[in-house]
C-alpha positions as CSV (number, residue, x, y, z in Angstrom):
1,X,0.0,0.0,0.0
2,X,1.5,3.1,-1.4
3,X,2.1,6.1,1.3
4,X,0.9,9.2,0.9
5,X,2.3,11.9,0.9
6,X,1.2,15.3,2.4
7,X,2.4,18.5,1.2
8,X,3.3,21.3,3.9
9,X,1.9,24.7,3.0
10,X,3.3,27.8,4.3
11,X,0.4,29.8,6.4
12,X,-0.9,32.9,4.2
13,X,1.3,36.1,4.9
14,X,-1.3,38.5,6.2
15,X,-0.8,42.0,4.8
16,X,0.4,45.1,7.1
17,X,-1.9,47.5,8.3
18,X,-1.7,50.4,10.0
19,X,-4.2,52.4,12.2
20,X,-5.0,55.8,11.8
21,X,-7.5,58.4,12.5
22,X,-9.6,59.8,10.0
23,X,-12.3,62.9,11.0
24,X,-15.3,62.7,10.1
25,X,-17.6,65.9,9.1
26,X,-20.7,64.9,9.2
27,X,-20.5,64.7,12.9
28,X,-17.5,65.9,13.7
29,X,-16.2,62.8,15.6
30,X,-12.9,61.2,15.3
31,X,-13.6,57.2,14.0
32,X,-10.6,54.9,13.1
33,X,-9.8,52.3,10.5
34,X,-7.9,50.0,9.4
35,X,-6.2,51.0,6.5
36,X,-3.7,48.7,4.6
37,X,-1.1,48.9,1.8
38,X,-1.5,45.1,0.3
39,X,-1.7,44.7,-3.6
40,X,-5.3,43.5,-4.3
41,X,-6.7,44.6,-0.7
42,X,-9.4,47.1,-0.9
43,X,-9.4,49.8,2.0
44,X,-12.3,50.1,4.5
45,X,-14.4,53.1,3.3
46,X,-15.5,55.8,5.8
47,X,-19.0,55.4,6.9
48,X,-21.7,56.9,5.0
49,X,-24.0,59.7,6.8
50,X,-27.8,59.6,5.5
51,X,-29.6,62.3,6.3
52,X,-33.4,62.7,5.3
53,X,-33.7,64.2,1.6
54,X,-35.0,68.1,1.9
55,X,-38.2,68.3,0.5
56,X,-38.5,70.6,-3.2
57,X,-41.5,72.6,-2.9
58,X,-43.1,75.0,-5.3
59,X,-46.1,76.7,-3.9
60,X,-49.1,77.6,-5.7
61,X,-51.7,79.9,-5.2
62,X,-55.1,80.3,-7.2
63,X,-57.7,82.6,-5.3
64,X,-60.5,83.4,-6.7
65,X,-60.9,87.3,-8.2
66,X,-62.3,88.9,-5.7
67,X,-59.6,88.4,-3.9
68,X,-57.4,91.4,-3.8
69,X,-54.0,91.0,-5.5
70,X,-52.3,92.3,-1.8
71,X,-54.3,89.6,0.2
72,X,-53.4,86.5,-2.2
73,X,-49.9,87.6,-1.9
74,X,-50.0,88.3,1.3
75,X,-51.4,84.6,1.8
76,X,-48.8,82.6,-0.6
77,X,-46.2,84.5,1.6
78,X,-47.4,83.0,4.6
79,X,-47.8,79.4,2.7
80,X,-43.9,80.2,2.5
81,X,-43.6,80.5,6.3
82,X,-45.8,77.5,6.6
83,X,-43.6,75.3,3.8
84,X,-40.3,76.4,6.1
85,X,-41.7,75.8,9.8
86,X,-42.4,72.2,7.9
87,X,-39.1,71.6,6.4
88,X,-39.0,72.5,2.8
89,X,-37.0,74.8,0.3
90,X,-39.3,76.7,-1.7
91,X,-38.1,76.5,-5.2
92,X,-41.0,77.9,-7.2
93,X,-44.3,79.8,-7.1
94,X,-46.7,79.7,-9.7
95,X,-50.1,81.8,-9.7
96,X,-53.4,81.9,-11.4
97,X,-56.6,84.0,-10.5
98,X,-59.5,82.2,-11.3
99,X,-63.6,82.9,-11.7
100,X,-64.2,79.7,-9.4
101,X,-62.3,76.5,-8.9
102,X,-62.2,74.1,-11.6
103,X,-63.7,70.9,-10.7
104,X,-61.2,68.6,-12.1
105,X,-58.1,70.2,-10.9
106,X,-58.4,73.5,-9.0
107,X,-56.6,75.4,-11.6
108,X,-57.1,75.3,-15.5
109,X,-55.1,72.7,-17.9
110,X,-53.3,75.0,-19.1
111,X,-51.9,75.9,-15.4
112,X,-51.5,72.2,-15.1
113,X,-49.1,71.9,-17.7
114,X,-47.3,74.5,-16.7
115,X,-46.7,73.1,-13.2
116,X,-45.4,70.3,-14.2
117,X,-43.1,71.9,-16.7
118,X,-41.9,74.1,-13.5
119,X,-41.5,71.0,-11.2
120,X,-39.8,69.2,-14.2
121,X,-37.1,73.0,-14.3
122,X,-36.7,73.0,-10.4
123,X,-36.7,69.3,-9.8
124,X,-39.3,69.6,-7.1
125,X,-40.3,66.5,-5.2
126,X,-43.6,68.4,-3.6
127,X,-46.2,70.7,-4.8
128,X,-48.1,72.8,-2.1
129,X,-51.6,74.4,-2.6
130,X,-52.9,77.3,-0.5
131,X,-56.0,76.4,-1.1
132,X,-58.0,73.3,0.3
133,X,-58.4,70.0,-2.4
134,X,-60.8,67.8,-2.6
135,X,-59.4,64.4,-2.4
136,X,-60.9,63.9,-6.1
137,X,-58.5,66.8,-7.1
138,X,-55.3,66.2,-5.2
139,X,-55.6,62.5,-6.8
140,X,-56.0,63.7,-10.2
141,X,-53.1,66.6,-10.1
142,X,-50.9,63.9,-8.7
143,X,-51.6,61.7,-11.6
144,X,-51.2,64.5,-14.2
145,X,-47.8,66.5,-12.4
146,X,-46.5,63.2,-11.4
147,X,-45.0,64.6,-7.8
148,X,-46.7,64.2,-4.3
149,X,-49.4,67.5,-4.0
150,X,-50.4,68.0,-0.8
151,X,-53.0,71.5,0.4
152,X,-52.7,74.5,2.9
153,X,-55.0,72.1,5.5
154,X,-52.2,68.9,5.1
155,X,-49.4,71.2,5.9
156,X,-50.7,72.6,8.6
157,X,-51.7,69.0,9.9
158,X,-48.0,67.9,9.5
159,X,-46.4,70.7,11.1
160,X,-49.1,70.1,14.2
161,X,-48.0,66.6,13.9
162,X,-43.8,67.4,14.3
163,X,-44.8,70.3,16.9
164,X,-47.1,68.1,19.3
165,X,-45.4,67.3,22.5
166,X,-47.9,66.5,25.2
167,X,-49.9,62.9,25.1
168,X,-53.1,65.3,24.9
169,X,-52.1,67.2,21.8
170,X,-50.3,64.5,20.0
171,X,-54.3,62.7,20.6
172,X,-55.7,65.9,19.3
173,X,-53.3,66.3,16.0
174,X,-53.8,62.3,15.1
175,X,-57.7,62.5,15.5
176,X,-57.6,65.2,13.2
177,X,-55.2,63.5,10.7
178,X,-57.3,60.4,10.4
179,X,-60.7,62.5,9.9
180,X,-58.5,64.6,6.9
181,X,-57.5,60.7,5.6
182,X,-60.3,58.5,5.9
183,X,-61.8,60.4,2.7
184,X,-58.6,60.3,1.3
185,X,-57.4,56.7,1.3
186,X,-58.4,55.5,-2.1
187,X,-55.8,58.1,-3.6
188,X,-52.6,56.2,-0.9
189,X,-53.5,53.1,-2.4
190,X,-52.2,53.9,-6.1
191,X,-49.9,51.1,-6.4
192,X,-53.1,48.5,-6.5
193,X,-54.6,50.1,-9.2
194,X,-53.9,47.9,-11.5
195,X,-55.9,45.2,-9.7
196,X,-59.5,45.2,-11.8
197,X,-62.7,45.3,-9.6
198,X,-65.8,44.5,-10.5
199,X,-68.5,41.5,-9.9
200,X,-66.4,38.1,-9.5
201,X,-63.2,40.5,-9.7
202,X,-62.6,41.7,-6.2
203,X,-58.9,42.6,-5.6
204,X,-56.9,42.5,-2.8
205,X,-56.8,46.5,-3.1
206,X,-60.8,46.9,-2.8
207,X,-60.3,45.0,0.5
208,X,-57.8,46.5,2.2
209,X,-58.9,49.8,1.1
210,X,-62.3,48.8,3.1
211,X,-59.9,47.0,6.1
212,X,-58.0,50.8,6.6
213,X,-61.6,52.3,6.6
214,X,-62.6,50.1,9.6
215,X,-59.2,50.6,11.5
216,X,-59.9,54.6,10.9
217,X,-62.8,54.8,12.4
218,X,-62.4,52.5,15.0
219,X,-59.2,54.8,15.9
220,X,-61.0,57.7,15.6
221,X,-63.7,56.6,18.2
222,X,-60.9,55.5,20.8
223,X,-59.1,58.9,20.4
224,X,-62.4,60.8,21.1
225,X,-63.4,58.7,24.0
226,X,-59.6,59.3,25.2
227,X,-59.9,63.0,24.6
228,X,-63.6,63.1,26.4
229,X,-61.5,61.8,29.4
230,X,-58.8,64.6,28.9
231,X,-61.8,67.0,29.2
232,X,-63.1,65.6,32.3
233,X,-59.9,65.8,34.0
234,X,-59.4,69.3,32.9
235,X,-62.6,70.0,34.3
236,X,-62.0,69.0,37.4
237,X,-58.8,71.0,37.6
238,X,-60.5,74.3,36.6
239,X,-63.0,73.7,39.8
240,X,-59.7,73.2,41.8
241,X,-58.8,77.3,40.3
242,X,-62.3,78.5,40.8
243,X,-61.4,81.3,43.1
244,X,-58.4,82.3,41.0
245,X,-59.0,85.3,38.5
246,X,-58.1,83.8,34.6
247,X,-57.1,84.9,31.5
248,X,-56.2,83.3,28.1
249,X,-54.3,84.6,25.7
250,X,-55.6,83.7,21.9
251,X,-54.6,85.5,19.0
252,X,-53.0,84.8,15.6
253,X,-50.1,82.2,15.2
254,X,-46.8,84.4,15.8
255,X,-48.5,87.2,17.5
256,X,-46.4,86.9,20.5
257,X,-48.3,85.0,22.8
258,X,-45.9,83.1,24.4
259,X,-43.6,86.0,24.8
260,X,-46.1,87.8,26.9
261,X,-46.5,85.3,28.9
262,X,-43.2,84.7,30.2
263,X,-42.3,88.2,30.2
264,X,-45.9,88.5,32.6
265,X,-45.1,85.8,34.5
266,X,-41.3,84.8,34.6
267,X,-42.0,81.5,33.5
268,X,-39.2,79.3,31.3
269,X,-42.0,79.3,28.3
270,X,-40.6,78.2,24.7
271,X,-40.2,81.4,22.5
272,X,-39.5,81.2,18.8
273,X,-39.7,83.5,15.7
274,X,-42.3,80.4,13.6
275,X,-45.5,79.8,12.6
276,X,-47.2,77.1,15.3
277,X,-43.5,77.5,17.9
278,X,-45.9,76.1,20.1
279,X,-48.5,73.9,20.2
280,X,-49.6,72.6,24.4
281,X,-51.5,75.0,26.6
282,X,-49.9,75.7,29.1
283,X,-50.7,77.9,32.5
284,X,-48.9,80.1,34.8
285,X,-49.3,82.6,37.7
286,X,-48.4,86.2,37.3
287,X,-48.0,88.5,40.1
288,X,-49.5,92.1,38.9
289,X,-49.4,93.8,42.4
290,X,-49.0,92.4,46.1
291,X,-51.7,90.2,46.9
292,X,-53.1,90.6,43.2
293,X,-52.3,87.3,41.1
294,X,-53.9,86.3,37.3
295,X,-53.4,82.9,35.9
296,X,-52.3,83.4,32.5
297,X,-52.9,80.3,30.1
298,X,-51.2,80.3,26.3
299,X,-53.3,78.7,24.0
300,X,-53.0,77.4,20.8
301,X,-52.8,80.1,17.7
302,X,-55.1,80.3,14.6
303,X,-54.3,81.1,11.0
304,X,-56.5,81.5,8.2
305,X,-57.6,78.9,6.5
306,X,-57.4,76.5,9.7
307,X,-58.5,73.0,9.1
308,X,-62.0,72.7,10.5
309,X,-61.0,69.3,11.9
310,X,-57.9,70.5,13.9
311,X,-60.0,72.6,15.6
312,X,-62.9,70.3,16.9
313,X,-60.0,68.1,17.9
314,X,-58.4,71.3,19.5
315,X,-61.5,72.0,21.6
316,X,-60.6,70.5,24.7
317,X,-57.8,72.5,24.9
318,X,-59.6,75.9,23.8
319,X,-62.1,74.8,26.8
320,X,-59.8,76.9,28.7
321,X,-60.4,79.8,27.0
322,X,-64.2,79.5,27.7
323,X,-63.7,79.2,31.3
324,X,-61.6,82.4,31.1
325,X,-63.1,85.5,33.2
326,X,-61.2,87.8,30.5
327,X,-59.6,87.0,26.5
328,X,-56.8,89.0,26.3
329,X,-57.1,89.0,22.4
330,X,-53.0,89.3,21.1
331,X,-52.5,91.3,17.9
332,X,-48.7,91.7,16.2
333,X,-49.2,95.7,15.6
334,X,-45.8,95.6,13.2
335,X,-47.9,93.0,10.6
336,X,-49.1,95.0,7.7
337,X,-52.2,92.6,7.4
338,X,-53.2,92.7,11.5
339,X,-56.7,94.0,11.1
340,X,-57.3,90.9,8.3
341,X,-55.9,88.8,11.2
342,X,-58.0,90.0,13.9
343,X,-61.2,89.2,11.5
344,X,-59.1,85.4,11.4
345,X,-59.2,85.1,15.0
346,X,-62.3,86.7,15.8
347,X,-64.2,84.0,13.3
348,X,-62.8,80.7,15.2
349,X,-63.7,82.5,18.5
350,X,-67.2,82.7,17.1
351,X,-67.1,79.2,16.0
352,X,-66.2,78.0,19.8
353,X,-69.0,80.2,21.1
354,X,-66.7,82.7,23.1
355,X,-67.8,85.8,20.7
356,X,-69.5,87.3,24.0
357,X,-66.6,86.9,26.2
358,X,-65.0,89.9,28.1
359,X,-62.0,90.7,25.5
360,X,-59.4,92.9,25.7
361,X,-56.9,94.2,22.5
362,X,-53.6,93.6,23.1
363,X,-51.2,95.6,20.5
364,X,-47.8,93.8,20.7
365,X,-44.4,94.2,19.1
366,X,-45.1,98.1,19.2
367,X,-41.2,98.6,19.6
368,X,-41.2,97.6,15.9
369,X,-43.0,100.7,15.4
370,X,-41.9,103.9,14.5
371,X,-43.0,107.0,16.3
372,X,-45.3,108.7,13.6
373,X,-46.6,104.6,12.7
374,X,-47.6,104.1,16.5
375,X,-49.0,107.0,16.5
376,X,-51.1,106.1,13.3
377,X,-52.1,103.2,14.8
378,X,-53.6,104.6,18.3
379,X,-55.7,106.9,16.0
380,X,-57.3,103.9,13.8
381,X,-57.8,101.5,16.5
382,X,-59.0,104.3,19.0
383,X,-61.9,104.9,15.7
384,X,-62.5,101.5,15.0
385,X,-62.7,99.4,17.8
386,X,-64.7,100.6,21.4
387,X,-63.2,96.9,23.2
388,X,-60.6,97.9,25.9
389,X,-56.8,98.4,24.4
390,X,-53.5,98.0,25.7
391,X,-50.3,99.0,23.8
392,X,-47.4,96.7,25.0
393,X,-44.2,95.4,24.3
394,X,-42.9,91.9,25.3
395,X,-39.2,92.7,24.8
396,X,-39.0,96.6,26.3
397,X,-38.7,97.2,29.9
398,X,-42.0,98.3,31.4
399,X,-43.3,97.8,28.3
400,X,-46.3,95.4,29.8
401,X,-46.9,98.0,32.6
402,X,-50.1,98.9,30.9
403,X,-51.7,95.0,30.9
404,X,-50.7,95.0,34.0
405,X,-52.8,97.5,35.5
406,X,-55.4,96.7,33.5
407,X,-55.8,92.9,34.7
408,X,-54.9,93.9,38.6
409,X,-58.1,96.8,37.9
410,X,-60.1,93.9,36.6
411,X,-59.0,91.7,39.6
412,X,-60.3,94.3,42.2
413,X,-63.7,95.0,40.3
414,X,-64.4,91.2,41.1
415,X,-63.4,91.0,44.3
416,X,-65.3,92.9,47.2
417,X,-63.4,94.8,49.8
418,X,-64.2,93.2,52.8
419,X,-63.7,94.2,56.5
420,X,-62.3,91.1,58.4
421,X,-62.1,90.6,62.5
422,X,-59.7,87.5,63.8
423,X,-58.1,86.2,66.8
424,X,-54.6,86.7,67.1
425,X,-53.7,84.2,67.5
426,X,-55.5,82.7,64.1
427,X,-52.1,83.1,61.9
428,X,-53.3,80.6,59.0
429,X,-56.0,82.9,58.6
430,X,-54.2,85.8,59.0
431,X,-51.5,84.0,56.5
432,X,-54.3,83.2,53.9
433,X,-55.5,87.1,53.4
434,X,-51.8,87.9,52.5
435,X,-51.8,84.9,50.1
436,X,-55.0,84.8,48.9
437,X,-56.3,88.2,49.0
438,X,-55.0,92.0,48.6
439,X,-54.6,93.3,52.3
440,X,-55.7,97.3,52.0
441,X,-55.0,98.0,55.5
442,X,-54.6,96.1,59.3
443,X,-54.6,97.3,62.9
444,X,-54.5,95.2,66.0
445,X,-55.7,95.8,69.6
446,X,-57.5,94.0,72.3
447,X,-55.9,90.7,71.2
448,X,-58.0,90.7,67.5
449,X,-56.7,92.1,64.1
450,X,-59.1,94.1,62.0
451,X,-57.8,93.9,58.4
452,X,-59.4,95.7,55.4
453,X,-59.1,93.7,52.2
454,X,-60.4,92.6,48.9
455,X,-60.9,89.2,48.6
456,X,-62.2,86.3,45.9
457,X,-66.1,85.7,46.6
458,X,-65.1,81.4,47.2
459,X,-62.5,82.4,49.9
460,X,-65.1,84.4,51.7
461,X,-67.1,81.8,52.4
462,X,-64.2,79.4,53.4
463,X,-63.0,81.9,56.0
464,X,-66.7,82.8,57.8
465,X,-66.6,78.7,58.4
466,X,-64.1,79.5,60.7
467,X,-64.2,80.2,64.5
468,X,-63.7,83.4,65.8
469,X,-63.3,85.3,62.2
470,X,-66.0,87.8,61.5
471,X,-66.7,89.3,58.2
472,X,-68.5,92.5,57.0
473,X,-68.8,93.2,53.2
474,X,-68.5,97.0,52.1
475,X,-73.0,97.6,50.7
């Protein structure tokens, strides 16, 4: 039996590397690799940083005629602010006054070809309307243009959606997402429309168009039974404030809202130069004078053209502003178009019933203003408008002074001044005027303090309960 012979290999000479440090810009942290010399031996490539793709938008704009040519411009500028709050680079505007909508598209044929020869030039991946579609047009401008076309009432839906924080307004932004989709579905289901339907033909895109119908609407009726919770709980927290004196602040999106509420109360509120900055309510105690305390609460902002759903979904939240004793109604004096926006606001205040609450003008971002323009303004409001006005500044010392008296004026007028005998040696009494109340005046003799002060109607009640403590109202 012939041997066999084995053959001894060497082992395979591995190649030299080297380490080094390579920087990398995307996020400027220092990654190494192992980089090597070797003939045939391809080096490691640095990793590859995706980032999502900036959306392409072109905006269009097609009012009707009666529409002045200031106003429609006006509005496709702030469909501009809208399209960058969301995310996108405008690259392209394209207008058309019309005699009414045409059924079919919006805009004329004619238009349509030319939007898509201006989204074929720009490369635009999105095509934003500033007026609302109906699902039957978005569907058949996407088919002709061949790019996703969304409307004024979508964008305005997404950038609720990105700017939602709290469980309660995240709730409040889906709900009204799936009411604006549930008409809409047919049109997210293009890629089974190739599937034929018909008697005996039933497709698997019929079905599941009719499956994400069901889901919808079962979703919807779990948010809204969520949200009807939300409202009972808020509820019961407004009884627990029922002495307190409150006031919303509503107004137009970017008014400055949220800046005069932390400049009024000291809170750490988010503050920033966009459209919809923020979205949760939120509520906060200002002092106006010793012993005179407001609660301020920030609510959302409107725009025009608001989608009708976002705001039943929002009326939870607005809820607060009904059980306001004052609206202190927030108008950006420096906007060219602030009486247009006042009308904005003023119509979704009529919408949630609150047209016949107390309201009070407040003219902010006045140290925009020039002289002779503020000036102007205090004439044309002064002739217009016969609701109280206050001329303030969020950013200028003292320059909330005004609101400030007003509000502690308005405190006082609701609460009687009140003549109250106590024990000495009563001090949680004693300690709740001070914190409660506005102390006018105190003496003490004979072992009993006699203190003069106005005082909320509910704590009245609370403090007669007690023993020893007298209390005579002022007739």
């Amino acid at each position: 039996m012939r041997g066999i012979t084995r053959t001894r290999t060497r082992p395979r000479k591995r190649p030299r590397t080297r380490l080094f440090n390579r920087t990398c810009k995307a996020d400027q942290q220092t990654t190494t690799f192992k980089s090597t010399k070797a003939k045939g031996v391809r080096p490691i490539r640095a990793p590859i940083t995706v980032e999502a793709p900036q959306e392409r938008a072109i905006l269009v704009g097609a009012p009707t005629k009666d529409v002045p040519q200031p106003a429609a411009e006006e509005h496709l500028n702030e469909l501009e602010q809208l399209a960058d709050t969301a995310g996108a680079e405008i690259v392209g505007r394209v207008r058309q006054r019309l005699d009414r909508p045409q059924p079919k598209y919006y805009i004329g044929e004619g238009k349509v070809a030319e939007l898509k020869e201006a989204v074929k030039l720009s490369q635009a991946s999105l095509v934003i309307f500033d007026e609302e579609l109906s699902p039957a047009q978005g569907k058949n401008l996407e088919e002709a243009i061949g790019k996703r076309v969304m409307d004024r009432a979508e964008l305005i839906l997404d950038i609720f959606a990105t700017r939602a924080r709290s469980s309660e307004a995240q709730m409040q932004v889906e709900l009204a997402q799936l009411q604006y989709m549930l008409p809409r579905l047919k049109r997210m289901w293009t890629h089974l429309s190739r599937i034929r339907g018909g008697i005996g033909l039933r497709g698997p895109g019929e079905t599941q168009l009719e499956t994400d119908r069901r889901l919808i609407s079962l979703r919807i009726r779990d948010l809204r039974e969520k949200l009807e919770t939300v409202a009972r709980r808020r509820e019961t927290q407004r009884k627990a404030r029922a002495s307190e004196f409150r006031a919303a602040l509503v107004g137009y999106t970017n008014a400055g809202k949220s800046s005069v509420m932390r400049a009024m109360s000291g809170a750490d509120v988010f503050v920033e130069d966009r459209l919809f900055a923020t979205l949760d309510p939120s509520t906060r105690a200002a002092e106006l004078a010793p012993g005179v305390r407001v609660l301020l609460t920030d609510t959302v902002g409107f725009i025009r053209k608001l989608p009708h759903h976002l705001v039943a979904s929002f009326r939870a939240t607005l809820e607060e502003a009904t059980n306001a004793d004052v609206l202190l109604h927030v108008i950006d004096a420096s906007h060219p178009t602030w009486e247009e926006q006042k009308e904005v606001v003023e119509g979704v205040l009529k919408d949630l019933g609150l047209a016949d609450r107390p309201t009070t003008l407040v003219f902010n971002k006045v140290d925009r203003l020039t002289h002779s323009e503020e000036e102007a303004l205090h004439q044309r409001v002064s002739a217009l408008y016969d609701e109280r006005v206050v001329f303030a500044s969020a950013h200028e010392a003292g320059g909330l002074d005004g609101l400030r008296e007003l509000l502690a004026e308005e405190v006082r007028e609701q609460r009687p001044e009140a003549h109250v005998i106590l024990p000495s040696y009563d001090g949680e009494a004693l300690a709740i005027l001070y914190r409660d109340g506005e102390v006018v005046s105190r003496e003490e003799h004979d072992g009993r303090i006699e203190v003069v002060a106005r005082l909320p109607v509910p704590l009245i009640g609370r403090l007669q309960r007690r023993e020893g403590v007298e209390i005579f109202l002022d007739a």
